[in-house]
Backbone as CSV, one residue per row, in Angstrom:
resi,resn,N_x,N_y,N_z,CA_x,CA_y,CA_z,C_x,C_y,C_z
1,UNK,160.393,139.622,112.535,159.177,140.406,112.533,159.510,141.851,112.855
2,UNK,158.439,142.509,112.081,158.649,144.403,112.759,157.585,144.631,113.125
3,UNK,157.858,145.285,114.359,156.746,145.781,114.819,156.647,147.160,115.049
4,UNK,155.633,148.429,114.663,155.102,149.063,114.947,154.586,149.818,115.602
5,UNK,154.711,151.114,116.407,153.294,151.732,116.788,152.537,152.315,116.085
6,UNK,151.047,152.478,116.635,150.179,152.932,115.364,150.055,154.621,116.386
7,UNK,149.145,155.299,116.133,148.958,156.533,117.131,148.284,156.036,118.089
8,UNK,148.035,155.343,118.599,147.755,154.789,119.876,148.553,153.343,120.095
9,UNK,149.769,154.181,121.098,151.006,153.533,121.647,150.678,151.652,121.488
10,UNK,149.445,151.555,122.762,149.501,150.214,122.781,148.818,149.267,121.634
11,UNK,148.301,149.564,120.374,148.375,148.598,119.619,149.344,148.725,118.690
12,UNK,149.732,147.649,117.726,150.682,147.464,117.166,150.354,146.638,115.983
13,UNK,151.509,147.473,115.019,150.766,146.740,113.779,152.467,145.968,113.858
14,UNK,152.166,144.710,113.346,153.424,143.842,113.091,153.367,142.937,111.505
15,UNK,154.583,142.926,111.128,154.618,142.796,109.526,155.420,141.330,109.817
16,UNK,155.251,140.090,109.380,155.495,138.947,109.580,156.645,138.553,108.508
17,UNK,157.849,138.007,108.685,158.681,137.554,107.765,158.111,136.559,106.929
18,UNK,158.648,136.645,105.616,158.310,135.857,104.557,159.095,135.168,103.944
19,UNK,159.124,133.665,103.440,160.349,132.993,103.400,159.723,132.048,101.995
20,UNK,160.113,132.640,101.060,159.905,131.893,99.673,160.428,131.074,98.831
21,UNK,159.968,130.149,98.049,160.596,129.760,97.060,160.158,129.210,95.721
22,UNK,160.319,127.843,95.090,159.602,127.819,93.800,158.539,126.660,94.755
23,UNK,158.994,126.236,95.837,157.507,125.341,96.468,156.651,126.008,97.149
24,UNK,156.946,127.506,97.211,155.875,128.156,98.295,156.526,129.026,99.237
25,UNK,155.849,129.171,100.566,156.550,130.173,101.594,156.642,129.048,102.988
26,UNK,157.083,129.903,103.572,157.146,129.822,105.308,157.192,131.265,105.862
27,UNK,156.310,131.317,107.187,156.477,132.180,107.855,156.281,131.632,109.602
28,UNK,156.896,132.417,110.298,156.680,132.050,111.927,155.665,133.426,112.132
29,UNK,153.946,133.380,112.281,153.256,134.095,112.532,153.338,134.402,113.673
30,UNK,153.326,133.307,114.920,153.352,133.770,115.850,154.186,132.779,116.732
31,UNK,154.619,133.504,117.752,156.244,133.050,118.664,155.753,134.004,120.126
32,UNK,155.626,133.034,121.062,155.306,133.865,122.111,156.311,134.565,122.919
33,UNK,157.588,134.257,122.706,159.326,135.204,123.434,159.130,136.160,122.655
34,UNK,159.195,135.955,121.147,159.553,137.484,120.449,158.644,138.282,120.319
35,UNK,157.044,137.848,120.502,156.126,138.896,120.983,156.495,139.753,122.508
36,UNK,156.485,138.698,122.958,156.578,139.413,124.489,157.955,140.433,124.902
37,UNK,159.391,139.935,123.742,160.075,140.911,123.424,160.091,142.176,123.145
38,UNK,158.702,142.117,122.313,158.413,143.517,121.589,157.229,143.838,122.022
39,UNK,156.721,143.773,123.450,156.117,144.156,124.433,154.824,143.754,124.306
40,UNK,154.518,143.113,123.255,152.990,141.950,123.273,153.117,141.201,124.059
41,UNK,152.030,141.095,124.952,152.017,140.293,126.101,150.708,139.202,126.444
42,UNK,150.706,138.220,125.579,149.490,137.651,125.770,149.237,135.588,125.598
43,UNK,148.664,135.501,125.911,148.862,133.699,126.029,147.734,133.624,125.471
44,UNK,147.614,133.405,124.323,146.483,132.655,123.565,145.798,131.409,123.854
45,UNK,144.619,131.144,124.159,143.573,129.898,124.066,142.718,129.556,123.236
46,UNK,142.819,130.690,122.307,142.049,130.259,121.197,141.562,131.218,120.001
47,UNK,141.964,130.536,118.881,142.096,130.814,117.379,140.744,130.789,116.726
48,UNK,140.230,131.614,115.820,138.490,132.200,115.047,139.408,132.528,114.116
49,UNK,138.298,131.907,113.069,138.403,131.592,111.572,137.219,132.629,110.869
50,UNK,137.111,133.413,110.089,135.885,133.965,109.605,136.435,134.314,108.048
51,UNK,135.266,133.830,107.544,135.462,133.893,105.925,133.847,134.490,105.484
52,UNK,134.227,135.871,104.560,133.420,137.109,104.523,133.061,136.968,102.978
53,UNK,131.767,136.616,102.244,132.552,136.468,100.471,132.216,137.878,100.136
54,UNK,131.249,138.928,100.040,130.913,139.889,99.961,132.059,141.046,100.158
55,UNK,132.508,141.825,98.827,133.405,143.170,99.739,132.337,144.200,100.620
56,UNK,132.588,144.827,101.271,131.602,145.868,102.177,131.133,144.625,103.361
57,UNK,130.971,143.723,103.167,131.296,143.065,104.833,131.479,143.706,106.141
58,UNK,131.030,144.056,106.780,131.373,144.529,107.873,130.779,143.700,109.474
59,UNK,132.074,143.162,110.127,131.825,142.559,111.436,132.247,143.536,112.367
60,UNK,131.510,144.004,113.564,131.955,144.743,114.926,131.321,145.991,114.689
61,UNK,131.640,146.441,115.628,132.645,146.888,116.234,132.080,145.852,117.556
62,UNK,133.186,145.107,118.070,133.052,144.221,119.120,133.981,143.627,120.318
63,UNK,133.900,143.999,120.980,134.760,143.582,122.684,134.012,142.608,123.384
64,UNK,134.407,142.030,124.307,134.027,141.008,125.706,134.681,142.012,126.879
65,UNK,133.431,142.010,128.099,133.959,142.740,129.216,134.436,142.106,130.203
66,UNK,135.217,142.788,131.208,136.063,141.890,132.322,134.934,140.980,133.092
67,UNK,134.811,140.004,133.583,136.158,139.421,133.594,136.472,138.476,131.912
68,UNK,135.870,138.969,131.227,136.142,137.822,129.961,136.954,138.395,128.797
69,UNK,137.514,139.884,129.428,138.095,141.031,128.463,139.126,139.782,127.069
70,UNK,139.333,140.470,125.624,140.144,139.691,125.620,141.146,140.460,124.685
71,UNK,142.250,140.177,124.460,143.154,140.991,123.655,143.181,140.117,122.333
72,UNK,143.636,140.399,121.000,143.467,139.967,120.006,144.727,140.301,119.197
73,UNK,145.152,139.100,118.102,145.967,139.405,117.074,145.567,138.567,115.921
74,UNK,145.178,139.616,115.172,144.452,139.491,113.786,145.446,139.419,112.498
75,UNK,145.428,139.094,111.612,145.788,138.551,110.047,144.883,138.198,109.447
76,UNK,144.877,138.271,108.158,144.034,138.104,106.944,144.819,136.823,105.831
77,UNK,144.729,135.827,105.475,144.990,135.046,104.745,144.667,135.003,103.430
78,UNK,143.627,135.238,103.121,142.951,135.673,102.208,142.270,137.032,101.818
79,UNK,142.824,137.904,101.003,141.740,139.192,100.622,142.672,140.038,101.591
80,UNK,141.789,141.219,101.757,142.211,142.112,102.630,141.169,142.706,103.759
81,UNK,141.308,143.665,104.357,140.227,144.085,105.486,140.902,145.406,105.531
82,UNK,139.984,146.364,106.241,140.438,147.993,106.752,139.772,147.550,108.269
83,UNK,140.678,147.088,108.992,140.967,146.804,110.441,140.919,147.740,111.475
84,UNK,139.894,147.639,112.388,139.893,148.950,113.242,139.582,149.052,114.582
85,UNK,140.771,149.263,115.388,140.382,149.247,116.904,140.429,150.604,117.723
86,UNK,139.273,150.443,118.520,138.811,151.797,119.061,139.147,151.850,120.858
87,UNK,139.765,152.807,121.307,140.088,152.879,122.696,138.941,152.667,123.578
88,UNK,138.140,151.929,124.158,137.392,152.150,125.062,137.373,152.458,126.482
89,UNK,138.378,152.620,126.809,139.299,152.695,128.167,138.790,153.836,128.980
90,UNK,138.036,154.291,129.213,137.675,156.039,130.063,138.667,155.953,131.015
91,UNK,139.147,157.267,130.597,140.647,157.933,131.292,141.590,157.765,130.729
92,UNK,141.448,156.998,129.349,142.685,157.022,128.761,143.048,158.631,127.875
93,UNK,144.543,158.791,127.466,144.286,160.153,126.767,144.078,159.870,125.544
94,UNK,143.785,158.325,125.227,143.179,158.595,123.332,142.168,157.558,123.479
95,UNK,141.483,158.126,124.666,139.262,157.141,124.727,138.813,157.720,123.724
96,UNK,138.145,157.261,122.935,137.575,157.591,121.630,137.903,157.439,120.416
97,UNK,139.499,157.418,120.218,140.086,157.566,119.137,140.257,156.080,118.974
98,UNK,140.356,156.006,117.248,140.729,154.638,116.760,142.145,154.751,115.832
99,UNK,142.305,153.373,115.560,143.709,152.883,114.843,142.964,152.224,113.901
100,UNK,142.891,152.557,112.214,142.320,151.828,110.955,143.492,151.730,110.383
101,UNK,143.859,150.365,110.077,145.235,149.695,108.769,144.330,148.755,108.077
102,UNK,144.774,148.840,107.145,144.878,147.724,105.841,145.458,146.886,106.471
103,UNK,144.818,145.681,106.456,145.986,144.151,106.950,145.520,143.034,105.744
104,UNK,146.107,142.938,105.339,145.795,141.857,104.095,147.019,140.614,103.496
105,UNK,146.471,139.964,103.078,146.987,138.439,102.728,148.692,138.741,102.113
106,UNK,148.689,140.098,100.743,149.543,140.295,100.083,150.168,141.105,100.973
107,UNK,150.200,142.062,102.358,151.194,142.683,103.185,151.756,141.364,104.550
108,UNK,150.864,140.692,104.767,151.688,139.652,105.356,151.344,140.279,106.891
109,UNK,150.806,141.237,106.962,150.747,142.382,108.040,149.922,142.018,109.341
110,UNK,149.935,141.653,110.416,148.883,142.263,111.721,148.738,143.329,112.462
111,UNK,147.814,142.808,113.100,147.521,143.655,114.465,147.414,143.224,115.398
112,UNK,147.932,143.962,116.776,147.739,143.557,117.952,146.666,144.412,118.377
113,UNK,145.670,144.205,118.868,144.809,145.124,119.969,144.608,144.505,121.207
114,UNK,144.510,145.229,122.208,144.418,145.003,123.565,143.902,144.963,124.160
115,UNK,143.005,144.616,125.638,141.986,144.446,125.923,141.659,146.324,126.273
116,UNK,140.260,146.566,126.136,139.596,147.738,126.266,139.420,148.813,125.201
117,UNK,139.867,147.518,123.809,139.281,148.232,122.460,137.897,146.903,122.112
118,UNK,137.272,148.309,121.251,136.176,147.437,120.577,137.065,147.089,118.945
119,UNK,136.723,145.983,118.467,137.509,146.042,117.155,136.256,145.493,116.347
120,UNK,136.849,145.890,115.090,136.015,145.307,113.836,136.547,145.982,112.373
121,UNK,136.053,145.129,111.165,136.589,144.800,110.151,135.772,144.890,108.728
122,UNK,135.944,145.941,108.047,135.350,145.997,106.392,136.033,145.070,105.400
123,UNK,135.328,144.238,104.682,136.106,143.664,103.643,136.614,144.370,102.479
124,UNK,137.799,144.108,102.015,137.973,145.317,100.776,138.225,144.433,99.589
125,UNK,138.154,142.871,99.471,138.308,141.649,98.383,136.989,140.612,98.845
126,UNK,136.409,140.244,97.911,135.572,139.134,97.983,136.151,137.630,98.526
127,UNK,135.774,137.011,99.041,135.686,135.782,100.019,137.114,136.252,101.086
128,UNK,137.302,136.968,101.818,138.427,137.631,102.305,138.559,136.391,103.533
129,UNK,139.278,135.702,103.867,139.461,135.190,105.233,140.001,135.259,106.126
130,UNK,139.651,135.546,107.416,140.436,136.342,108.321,140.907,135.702,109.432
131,UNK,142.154,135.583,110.386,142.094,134.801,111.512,142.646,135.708,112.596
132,UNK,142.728,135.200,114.092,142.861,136.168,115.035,142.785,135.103,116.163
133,UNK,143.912,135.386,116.970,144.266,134.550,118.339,143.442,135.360,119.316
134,UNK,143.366,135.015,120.590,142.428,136.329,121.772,142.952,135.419,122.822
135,UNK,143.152,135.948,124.060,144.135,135.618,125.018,142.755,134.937,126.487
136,UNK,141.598,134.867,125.891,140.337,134.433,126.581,139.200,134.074,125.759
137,UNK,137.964,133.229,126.360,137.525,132.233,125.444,136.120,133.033,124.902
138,UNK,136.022,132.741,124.398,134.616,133.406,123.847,133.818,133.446,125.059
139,UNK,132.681,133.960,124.814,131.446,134.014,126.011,130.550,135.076,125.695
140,UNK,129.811,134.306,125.222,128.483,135.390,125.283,127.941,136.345,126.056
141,UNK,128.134,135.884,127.414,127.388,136.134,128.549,128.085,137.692,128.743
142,UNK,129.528,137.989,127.926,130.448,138.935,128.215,130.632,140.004,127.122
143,UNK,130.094,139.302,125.679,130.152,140.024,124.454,129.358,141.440,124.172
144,UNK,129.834,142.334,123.919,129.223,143.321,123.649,129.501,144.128,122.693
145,UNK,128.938,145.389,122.015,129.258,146.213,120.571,129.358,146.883,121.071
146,UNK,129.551,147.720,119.926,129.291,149.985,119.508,128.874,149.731,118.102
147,UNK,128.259,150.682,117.839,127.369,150.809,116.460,128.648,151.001,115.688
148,UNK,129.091,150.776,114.280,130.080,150.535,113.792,130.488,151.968,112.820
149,UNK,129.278,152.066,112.997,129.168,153.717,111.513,129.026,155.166,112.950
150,UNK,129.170,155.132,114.280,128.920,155.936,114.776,129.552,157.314,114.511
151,UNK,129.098,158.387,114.019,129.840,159.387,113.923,130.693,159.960,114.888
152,UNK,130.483,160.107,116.139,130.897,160.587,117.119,132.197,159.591,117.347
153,UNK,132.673,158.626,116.391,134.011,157.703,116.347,134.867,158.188,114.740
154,UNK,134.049,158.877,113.567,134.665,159.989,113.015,135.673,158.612,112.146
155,UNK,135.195,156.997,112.107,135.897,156.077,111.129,135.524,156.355,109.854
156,UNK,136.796,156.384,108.897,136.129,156.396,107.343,136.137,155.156,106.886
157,UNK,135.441,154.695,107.364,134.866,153.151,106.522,135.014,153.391,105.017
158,UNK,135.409,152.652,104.360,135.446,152.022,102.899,133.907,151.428,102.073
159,UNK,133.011,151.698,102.921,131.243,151.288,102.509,130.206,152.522,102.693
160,UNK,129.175,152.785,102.393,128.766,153.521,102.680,127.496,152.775,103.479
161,UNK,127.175,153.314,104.232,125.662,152.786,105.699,125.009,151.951,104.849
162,UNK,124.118,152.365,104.164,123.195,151.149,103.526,124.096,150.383,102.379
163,UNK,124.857,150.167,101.740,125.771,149.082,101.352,126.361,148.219,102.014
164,UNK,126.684,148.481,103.470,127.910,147.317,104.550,126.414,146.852,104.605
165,UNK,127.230,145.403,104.358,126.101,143.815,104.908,126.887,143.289,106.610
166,UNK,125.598,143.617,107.216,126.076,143.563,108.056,125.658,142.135,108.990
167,UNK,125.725,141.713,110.214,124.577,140.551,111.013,123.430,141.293,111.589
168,UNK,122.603,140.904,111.916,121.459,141.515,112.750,121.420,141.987,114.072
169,UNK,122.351,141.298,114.408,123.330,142.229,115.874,124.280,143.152,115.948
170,UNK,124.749,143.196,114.835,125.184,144.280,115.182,124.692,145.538,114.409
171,UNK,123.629,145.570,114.114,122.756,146.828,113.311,122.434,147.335,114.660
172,UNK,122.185,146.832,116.039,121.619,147.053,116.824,122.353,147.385,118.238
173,UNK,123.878,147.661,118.163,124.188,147.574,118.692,124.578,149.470,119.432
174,UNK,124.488,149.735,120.547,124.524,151.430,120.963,125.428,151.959,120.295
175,UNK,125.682,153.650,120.451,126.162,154.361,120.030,127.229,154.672,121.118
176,UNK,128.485,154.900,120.858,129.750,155.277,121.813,129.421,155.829,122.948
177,UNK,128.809,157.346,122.750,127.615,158.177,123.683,127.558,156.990,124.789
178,UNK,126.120,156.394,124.248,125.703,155.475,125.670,126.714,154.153,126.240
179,UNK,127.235,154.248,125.734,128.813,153.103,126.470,129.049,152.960,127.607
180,UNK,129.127,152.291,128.204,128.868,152.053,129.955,130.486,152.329,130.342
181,UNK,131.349,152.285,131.336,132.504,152.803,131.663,132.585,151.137,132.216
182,UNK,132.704,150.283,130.826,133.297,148.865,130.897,135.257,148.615,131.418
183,UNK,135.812,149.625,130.667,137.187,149.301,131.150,137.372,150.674,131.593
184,UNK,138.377,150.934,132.336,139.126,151.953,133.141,140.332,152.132,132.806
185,UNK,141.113,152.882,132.119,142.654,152.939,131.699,143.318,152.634,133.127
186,UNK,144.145,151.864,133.019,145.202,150.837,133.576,144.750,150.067,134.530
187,UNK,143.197,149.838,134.170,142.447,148.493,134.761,141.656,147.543,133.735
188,UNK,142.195,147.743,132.739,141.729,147.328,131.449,141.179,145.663,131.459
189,UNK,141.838,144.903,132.715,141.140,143.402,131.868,140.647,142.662,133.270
């Protein structure tokens, strides 16, 4: 595997070996020594499946707060996505700024994001399917957004506002502006 920095040090985009032949492939997606080698540091409990058929799809922008923070490593199996995680960290020196890659089925490609980003995902292929490990369990009680089109986050989404199909929660979700000071740079989870 190679791994990456993107402009914000701690996520990482990682490109997965590919092992072919006339029956198909193999790959080792994920290996918890050689992550933690290459300074991913996380123990997974549990794996989300989401399959998008619509291109302009758009899920998130979405985090869980401490104590349910969770870190994430995303791949696409199917289709592609314009993948995007945003610093939420106050006090960090890149709060505000985001990391957008292409991660798709034909680059073989992930992402790591870490706890105290919001993340979320445009489809750029019809029925695109996406998967993603997180190092803590779901919970509602902990889930929270950012409006996904917020200007004051300056993402060039691949949709334009009234084209992304979005859920009904997250049309509704605040603007960066009103963001509560959920994580603290180097108290992140």
């Amino acid at each position: 595997m190679i791994v990456t920095e993107t402009n914000i040090p701690e996520v990482k985009l990682i490109a997965a070996k590919k092992f072919g032949d006339e029956r198909g492939f193999f790959s080792e997606t994920f290996n918890l020594e050689r992550y933690r080698d290459a300074g991913i540091s996380m123990d997974c409990v549990q794996d989300n499946h989401s399959m998008s058929g619509p291109v302009g799809t758009v899920r998130g922008l979405h985090f869980q707060i401490p104590p349910k923070a969770q870190a994430k490593l995303v791949r696409v199996v199917r289709g592609s996505v314009l993948d995007v995680a945003v610093d939420i960290r106050k006090g960090s020196p890149t709060y505000g700024q985001h990391v957008a890659a292409v991660i798709s089925a034909k680059d073989w490609n992930q992402l790591y994001i870490p706890k105290g980003f919001a993340h979320g995902f445009c489809t750029l292929e019809p029925d695109t399917e996406f998967l993603y490990k997180v190092d803590d369990y779901y919970s509602p009680e902990h889930e929270k957004g950012i409006q996904w089109d917020d200007p004051d986050l300056g993402i060039a989404w691949p949709v334009e506002g009234d084209k992304a199909l979005l859920s009904a929660k997250d049309t509704g979700n605040p603007g960066f502006a009103d963001l509560p000071d959920y994580f603290i740079y180097g108290k992140e989870g």
